[in-house]
C-alpha positions as CSV (number, residue, x, y, z in Angstrom):
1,X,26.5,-18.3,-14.2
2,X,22.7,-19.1,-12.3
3,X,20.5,-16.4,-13.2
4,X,19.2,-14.5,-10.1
5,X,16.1,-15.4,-8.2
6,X,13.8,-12.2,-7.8
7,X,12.0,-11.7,-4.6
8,X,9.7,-8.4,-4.1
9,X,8.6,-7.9,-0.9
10,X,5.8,-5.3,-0.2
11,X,5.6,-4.3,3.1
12,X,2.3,-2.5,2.6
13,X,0.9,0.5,4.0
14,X,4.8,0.7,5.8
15,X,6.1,4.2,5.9
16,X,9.8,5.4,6.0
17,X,8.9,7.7,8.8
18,X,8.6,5.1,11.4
19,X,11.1,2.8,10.5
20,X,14.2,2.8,12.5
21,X,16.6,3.0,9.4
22,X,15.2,6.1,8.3
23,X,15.3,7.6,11.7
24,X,12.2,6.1,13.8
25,X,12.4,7.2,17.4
26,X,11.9,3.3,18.2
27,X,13.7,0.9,16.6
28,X,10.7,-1.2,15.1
29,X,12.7,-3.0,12.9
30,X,15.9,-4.2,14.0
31,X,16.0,-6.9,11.5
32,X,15.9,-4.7,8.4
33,X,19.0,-1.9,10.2
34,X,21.2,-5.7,10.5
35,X,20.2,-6.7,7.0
36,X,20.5,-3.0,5.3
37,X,24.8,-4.0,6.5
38,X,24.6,-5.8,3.4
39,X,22.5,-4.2,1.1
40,X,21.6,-1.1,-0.8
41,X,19.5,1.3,1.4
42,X,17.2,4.2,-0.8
43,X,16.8,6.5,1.8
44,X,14.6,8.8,-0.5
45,X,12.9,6.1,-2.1
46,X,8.8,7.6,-3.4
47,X,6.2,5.2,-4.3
48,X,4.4,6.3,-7.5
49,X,1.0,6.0,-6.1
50,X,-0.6,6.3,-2.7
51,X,-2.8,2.9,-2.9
52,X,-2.3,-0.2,-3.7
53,X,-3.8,-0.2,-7.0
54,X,-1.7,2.6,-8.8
55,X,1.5,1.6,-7.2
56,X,1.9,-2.0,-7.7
57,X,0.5,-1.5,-11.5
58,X,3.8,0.9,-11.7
59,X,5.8,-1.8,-9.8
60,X,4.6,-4.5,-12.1
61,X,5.0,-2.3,-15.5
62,X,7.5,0.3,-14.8
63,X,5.3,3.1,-14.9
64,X,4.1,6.3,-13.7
65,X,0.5,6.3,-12.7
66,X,0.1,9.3,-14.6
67,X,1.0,7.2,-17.5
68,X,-0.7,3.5,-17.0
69,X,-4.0,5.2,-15.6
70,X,-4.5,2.3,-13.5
71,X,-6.5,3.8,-10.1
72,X,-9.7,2.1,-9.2
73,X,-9.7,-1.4,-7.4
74,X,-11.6,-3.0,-10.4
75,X,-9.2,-1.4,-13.1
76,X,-7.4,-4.1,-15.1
77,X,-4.0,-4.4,-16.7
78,X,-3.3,-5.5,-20.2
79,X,-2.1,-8.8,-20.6
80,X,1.7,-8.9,-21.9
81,X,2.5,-5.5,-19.9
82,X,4.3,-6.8,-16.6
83,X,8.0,-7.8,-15.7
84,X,6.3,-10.7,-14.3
85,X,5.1,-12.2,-18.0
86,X,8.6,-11.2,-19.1
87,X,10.2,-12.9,-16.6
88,X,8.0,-16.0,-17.1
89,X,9.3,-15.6,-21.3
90,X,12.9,-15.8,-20.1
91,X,12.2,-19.3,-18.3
92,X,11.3,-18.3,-14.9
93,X,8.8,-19.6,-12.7
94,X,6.6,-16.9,-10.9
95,X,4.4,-16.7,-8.0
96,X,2.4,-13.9,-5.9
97,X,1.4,-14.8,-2.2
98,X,-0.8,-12.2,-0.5
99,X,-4.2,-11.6,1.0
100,X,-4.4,-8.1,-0.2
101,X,-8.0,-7.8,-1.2
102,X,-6.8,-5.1,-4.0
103,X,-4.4,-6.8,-5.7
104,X,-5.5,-10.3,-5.3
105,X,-9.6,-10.1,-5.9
106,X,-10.9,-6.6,-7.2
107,X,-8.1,-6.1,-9.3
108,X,-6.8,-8.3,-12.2
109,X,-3.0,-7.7,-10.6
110,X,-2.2,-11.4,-9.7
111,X,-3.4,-12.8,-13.3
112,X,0.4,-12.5,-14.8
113,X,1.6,-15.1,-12.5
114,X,1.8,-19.0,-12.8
115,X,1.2,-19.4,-9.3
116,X,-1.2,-17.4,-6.9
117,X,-1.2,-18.3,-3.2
118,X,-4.4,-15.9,-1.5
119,X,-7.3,-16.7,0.7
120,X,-10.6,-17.0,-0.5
121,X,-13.5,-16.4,0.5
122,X,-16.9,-16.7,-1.0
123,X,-20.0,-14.6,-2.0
124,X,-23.4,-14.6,-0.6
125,X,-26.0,-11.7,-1.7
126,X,-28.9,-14.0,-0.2
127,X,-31.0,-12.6,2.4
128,X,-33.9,-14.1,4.2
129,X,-36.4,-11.6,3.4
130,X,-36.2,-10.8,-0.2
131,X,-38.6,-7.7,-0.3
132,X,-37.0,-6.2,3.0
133,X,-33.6,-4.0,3.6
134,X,-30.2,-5.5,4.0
135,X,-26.8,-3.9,4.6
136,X,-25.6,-5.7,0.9
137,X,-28.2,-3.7,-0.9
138,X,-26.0,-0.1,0.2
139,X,-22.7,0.2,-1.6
140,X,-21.4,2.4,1.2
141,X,-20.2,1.5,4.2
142,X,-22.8,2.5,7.2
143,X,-21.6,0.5,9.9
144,X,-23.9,-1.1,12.0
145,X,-25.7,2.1,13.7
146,X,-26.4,3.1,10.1
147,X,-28.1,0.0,9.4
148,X,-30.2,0.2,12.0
149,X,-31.4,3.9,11.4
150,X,-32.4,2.4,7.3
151,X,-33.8,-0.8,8.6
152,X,-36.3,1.1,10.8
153,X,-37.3,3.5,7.9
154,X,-37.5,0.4,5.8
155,X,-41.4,-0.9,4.8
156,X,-40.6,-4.0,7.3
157,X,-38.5,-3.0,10.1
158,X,-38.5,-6.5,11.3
159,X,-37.3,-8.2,8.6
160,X,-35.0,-5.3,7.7
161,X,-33.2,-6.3,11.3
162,X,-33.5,-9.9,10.6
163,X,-31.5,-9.0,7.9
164,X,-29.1,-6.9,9.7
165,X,-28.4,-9.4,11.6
166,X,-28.3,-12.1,9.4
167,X,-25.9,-10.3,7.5
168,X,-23.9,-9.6,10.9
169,X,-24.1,-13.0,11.4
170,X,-22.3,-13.8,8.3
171,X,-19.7,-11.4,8.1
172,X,-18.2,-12.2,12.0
173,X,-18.0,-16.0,11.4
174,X,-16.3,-15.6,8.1
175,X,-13.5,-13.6,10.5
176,X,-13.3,-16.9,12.6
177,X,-12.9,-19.5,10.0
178,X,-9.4,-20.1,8.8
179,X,-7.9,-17.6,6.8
180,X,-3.9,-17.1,5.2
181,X,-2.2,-14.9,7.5
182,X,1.5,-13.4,7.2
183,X,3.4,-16.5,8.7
184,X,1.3,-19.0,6.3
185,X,2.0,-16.8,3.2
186,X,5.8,-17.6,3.8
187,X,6.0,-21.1,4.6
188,X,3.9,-21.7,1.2
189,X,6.4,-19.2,-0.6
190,X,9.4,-21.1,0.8
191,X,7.8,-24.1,-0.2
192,X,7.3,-23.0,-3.2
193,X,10.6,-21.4,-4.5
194,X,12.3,-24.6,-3.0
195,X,10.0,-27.1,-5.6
196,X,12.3,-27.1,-8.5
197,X,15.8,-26.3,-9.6
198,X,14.7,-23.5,-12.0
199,X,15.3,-19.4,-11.4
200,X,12.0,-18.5,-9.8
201,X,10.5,-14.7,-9.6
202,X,7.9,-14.0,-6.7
203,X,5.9,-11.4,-5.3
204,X,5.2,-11.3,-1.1
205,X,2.5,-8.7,0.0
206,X,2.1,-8.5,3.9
207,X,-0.4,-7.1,5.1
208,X,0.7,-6.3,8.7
209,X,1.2,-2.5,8.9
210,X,-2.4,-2.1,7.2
211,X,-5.4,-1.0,9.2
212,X,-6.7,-2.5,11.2
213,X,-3.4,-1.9,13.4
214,X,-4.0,-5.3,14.7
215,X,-0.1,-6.4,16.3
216,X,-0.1,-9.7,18.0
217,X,0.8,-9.9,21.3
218,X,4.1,-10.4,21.6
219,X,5.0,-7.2,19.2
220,X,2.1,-5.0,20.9
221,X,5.1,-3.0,23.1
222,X,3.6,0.3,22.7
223,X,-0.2,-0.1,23.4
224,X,-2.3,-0.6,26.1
225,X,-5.5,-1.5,27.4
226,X,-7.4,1.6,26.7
227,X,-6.1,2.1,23.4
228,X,-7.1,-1.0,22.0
229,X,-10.8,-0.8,23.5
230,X,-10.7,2.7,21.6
231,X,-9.6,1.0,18.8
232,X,-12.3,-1.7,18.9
233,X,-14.5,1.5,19.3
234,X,-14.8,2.1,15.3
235,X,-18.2,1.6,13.5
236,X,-16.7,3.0,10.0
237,X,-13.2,3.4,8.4
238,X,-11.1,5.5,9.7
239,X,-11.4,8.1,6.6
240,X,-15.2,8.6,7.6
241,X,-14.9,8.3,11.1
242,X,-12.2,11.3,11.2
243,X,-13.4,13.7,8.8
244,X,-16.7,13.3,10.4
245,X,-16.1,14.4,14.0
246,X,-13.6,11.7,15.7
247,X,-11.0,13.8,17.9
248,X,-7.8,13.7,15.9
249,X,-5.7,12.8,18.8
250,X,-7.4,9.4,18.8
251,X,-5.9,9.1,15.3
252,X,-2.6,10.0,16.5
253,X,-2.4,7.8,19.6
254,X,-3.2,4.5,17.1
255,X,0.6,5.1,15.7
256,X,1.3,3.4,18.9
257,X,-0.3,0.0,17.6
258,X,0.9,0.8,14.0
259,X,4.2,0.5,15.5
260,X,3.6,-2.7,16.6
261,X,2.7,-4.4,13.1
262,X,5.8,-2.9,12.0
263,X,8.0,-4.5,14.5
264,X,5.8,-7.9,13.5
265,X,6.9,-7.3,9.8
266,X,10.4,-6.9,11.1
267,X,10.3,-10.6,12.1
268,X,8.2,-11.6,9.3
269,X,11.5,-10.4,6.9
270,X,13.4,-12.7,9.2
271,X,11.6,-15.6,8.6
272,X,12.1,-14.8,4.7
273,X,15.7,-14.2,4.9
274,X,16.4,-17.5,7.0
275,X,14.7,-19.7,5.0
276,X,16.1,-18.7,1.9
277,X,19.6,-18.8,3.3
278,X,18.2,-22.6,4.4
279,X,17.9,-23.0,0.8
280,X,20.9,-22.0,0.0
281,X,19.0,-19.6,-2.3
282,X,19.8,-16.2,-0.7
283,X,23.4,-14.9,-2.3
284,X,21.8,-15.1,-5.7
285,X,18.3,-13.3,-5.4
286,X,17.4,-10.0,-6.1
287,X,15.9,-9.0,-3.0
288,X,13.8,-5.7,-3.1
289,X,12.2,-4.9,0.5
290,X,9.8,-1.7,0.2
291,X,6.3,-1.0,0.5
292,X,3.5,0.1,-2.5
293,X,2.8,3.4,0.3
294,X,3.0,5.0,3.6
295,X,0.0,5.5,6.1
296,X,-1.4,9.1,7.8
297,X,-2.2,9.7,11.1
298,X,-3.8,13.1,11.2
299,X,-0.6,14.7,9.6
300,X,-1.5,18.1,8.6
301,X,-1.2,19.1,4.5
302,X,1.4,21.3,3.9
303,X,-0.5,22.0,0.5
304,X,-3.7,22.5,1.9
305,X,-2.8,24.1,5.4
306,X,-5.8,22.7,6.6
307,X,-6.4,18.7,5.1
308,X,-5.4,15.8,7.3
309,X,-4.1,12.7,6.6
310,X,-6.0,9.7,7.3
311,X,-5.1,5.9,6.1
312,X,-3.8,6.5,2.5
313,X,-7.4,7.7,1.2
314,X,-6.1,11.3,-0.4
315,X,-3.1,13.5,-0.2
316,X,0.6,13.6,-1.6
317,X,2.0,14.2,2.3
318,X,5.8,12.7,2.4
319,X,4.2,10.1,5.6
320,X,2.1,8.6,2.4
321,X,4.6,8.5,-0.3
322,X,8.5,8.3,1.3
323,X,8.5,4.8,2.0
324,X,11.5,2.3,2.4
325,X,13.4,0.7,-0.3
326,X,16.2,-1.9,0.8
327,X,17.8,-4.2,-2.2
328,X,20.3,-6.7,-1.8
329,X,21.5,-7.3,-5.1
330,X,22.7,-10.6,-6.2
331,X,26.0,-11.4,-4.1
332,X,26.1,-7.9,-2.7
333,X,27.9,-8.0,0.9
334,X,29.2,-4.7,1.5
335,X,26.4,-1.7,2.6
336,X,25.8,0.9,0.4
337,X,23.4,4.3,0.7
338,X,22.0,5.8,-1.7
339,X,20.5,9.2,-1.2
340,X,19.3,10.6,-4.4
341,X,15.7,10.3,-4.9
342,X,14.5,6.8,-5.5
343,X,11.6,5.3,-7.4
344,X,9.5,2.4,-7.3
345,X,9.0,2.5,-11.0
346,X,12.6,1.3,-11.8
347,X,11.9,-2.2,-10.6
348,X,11.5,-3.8,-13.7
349,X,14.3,-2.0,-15.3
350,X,16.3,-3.5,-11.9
351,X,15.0,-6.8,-12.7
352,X,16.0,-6.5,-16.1
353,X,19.6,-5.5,-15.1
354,X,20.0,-8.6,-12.8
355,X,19.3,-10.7,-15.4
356,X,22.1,-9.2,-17.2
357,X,24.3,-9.1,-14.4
358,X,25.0,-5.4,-14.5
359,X,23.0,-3.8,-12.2
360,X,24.5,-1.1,-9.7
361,X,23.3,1.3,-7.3
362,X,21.8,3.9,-9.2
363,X,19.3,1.1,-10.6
364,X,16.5,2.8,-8.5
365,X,17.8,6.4,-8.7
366,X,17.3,7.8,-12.2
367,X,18.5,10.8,-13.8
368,X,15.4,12.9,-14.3
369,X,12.9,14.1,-11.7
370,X,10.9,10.8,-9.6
371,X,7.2,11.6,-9.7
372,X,4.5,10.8,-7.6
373,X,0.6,11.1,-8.2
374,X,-2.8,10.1,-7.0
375,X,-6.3,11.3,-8.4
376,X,-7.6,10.2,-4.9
377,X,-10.1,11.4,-3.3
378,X,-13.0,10.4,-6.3
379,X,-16.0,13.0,-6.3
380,X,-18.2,9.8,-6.0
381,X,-17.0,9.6,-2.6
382,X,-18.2,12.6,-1.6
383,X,-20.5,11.3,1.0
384,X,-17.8,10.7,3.8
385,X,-17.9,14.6,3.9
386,X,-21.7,14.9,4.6
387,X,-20.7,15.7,8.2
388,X,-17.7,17.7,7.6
389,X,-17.4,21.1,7.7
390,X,-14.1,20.9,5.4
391,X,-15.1,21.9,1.6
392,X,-15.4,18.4,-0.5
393,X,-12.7,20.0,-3.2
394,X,-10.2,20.1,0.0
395,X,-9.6,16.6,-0.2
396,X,-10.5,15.5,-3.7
397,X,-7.4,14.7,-6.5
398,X,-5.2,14.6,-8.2
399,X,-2.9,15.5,-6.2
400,X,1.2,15.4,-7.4
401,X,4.4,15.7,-6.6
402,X,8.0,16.3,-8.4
403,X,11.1,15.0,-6.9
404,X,14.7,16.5,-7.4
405,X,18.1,15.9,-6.0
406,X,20.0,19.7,-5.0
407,X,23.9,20.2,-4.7
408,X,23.7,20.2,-1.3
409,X,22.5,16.5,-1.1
410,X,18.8,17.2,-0.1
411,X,15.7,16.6,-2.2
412,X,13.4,19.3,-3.2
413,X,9.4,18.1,-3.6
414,X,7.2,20.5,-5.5
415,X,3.8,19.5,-4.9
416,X,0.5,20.7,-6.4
417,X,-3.1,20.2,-5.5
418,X,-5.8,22.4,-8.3
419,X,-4.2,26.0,-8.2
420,X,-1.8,25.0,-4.8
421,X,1.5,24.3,-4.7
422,X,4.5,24.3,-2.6
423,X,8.3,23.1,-2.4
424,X,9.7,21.6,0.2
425,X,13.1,21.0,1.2
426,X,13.5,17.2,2.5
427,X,16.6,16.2,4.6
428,X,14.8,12.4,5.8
429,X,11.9,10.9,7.1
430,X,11.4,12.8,9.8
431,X,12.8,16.4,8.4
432,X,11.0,18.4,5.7
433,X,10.7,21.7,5.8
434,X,8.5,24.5,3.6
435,X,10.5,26.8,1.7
436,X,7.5,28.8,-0.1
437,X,4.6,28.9,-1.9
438,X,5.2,28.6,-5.9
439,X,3.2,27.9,-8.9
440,X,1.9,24.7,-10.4
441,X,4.4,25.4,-13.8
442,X,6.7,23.0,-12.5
443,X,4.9,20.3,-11.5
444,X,3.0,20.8,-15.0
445,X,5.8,20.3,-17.1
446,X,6.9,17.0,-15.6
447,X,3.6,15.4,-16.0
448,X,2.7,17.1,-19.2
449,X,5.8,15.7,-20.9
450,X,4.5,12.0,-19.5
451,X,3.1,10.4,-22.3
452,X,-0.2,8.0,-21.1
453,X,0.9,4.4,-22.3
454,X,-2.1,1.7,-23.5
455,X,-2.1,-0.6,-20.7
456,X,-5.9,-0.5,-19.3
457,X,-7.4,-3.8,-20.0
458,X,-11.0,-2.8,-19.4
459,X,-12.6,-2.4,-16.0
460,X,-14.2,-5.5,-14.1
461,X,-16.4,-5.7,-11.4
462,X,-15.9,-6.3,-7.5
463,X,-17.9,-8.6,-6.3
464,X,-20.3,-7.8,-2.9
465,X,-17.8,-10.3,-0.5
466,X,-14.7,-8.4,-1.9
467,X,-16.5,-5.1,-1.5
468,X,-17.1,-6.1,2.2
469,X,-13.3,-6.7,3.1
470,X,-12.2,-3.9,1.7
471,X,-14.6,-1.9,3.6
472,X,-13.3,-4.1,6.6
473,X,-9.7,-2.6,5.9
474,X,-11.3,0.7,5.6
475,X,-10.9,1.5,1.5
476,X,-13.9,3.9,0.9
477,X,-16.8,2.5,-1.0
């Protein structure tokens, strides 16, 4: 018998709560409710991590992030620690395809593959005035009203702004030269997986759902005008423009164009699915559709009573970890759900199982409590709260939560954040409920008894170009 193809598609920043599987008011992916007739849907699947750091180091090692201590963009894996390197052992070919500025360039994430398909893009710390002020000599993100208040304090105001602009200069042409986008990524990974008759393993990260909320036209039904001009409106990211005084219902309302990348994504999986049934490669992949998180839009903390959700910069919230998890499992037909709690962490062990030909649906729902953790938000990043009137330690980590199925078929989430905690009683996406306030005991005993595992290969260094996208997709600096 063929061994299976493995394809692992990350959806990222995509949130269970506004999908249509899992409930969605709008149907904003019709393609995935078609293809989920056929395959095994998780409906209370938890990413291990709230970035994309944390959780695709657990995707890739089958880990807690408790446990691999992978957390900062630079961190670095160990060599000889991924499903991908084992895969590549057993005779596999592998690949990555993604533009994720995390996972492809600050991190070492795509190094266990033979093949890496990601844009590039180049450095340049030169500025015309040496002995003057540039935006590239701040490591925080000021935006460009920022800029201009330090290049007028600066020595040399003029050359300061020569340099502010300059830099400007620099940054918006590198937006208009060619770059990989979504529909590129997978035409290169079809191309790709169809080069050669041997079992192939790959990784797709799209970047759609992520901020900037940026829908192409055709999938842009629920925004408008106005709402894209307030959109265009933003001189930092979103976590600094928020906290710092932007009317939270401005937040809220850009769910409209997050909708639209999601229904862009939902075509995106079509173009995958098609072309590997072109291939004739479909009925014997492993397909795993899910994302590495979810995204916030102002949602308040049930923890905290008071902390708000913005991007996926903090917070253990359900709109930031329940995210969706759809496997089609080598010649799977018939539907199945699943709706014990589900973790991202079991992928290699699924892999593993497909390539023994005994996988089933509990490969994703395991026996003992799923966990979920972030140390996010860093006390070095306490200047996004200089205009806040929120205390710093509201927002800062680690932050966890504990999992459980109950006998009524619901999941209970203890969550604890410093001497906080709560449970929760979880029915979907869309219905979680407080039950009361608790202690941290339970949460502590989970994560005490997780034992950290050797796999940080050093830290590197981001460079100033990668520092400058990520501030573009609004990761605080």
């Amino acid at each position: 018998m063929r061994r299976p193809n493995v394809l692992l598609v990350v959806l990222d920043s995509l949130r269970a709560r506004n999908v249509g599987l899992h409930g969605h008011h709008r149907e904003t992916m019709p393609f995935l409710s078609e293809y989920a007739d056929g395959a095994t849907t998780y409906r209370q699947a938890r990413a291990p991590g709230i970035h994309s750091v944390a959780s695709h180091a657990s995707l890739w090692t089958g880990t807690a992030v408790a446990e691999h201590g992978i957390t900062r963009h630079a961190d670095r894996l160990r060599a000889g620690t991924t499903i991908w390197e084992e895969l590549a052992e057993n005779g596999y070919r592998t690949g990555v395809f993604t533009v994720n500025s995390v996972v492809a360039h600050a991190s070492n994430l795509v190094e266990p593959f033979d093949h890496v398909e990601t844009d590039e893009f180049s450095d340049s710390v030169e500025k015309p005035f040496p002995d003057a002020h540039s935006p590239t000599d701040i490591a925080s993100h000021e935006g460009i009203v920022g800029n201009l208040v330090r290049s007028l304090r600066d020595d040399t105001p003029i050359k300061s702004l020569l340099n502010a602009a300059d830099h400007l200069y620099r940054k918006q042409r590198g937006r208009l030269e060619p770059t990989l986008d979504s529909e590129k990524l997978i035409e290169r990974f079809l191309e790709w997986q169809a080069e050669s008759d041997d079992p192939w393993a790959a990784c797709l990260n799209l970047m759609d759902a992520h901020f900037p909320y940026e829908p192409a036209e055709e999938y842009d039904q629920w925004g408008d005008d106005e709402l894209r001009s307030l959109h265009d409106g933003f001189d930092k990211p979103p976590a600094n423009e928020f906290v710092q005084g932007r009317p939270w219902w401005q937040l809220e309302a850009f769910e409209n164009l997050y909708d639209g990348t999601i229904l862009e994504l939902d075509a995106h999986l079509e173009r995958i699915v098609a072309g590997l049934k072109r291939a004739d490669a479909h009925d014997d992949t492993l397909v795993v559709i899910t994302s590495d998180h979810g995204e916030g839009f102002g949602e308040i903390s049930r923890l905290t009573g008071r902390t708000r959700m913005v991007d996926h910069s903090w917070g253990i919230h359900e709109v930031v970890t329940h995210v969706p998890l759809v496997v089609k499992y080598p010649r799977q037909t018939d539907p199945i759900t699943v709706d014990e709690p589900a973790t991202l962490t079991a992928f290699p062990e699924t892999v593993r199982a497909a390539f023994d030909g005994t996988c089933s649906r509990d490969s994703f729902a395991p026996e003992g409590p799923v966990v979920a953790s972030t140390e996010r938000l860093l006390e070095d990043h306490a200047d996004v709260f200089d205009d806040s009137d929120e205390p710093v330690s509201a927002y800062h980590g680690p932050w966890r939560a504990v999992y459980e199925g109950s006998d009524n078929g619901d999941v209970i989430k203890y969550a604890t954040h410093g001497d906080d905690a709560i449970m929760l009683r979880i029915r979907s996406a869309q219905d979680y409920i407080p039950i009361n306030r608790t202690d941290v005991e339970t949460v502590d005993q989970v994560f005490d008894s997780l034992e950290p595992i050797n796999m940080d290969g050093g830290s590197g260094t981001v460079s100033e170009a990668t520092e400058d996208r990520l501030s573009d997709l609004g990761y605080l600096r």
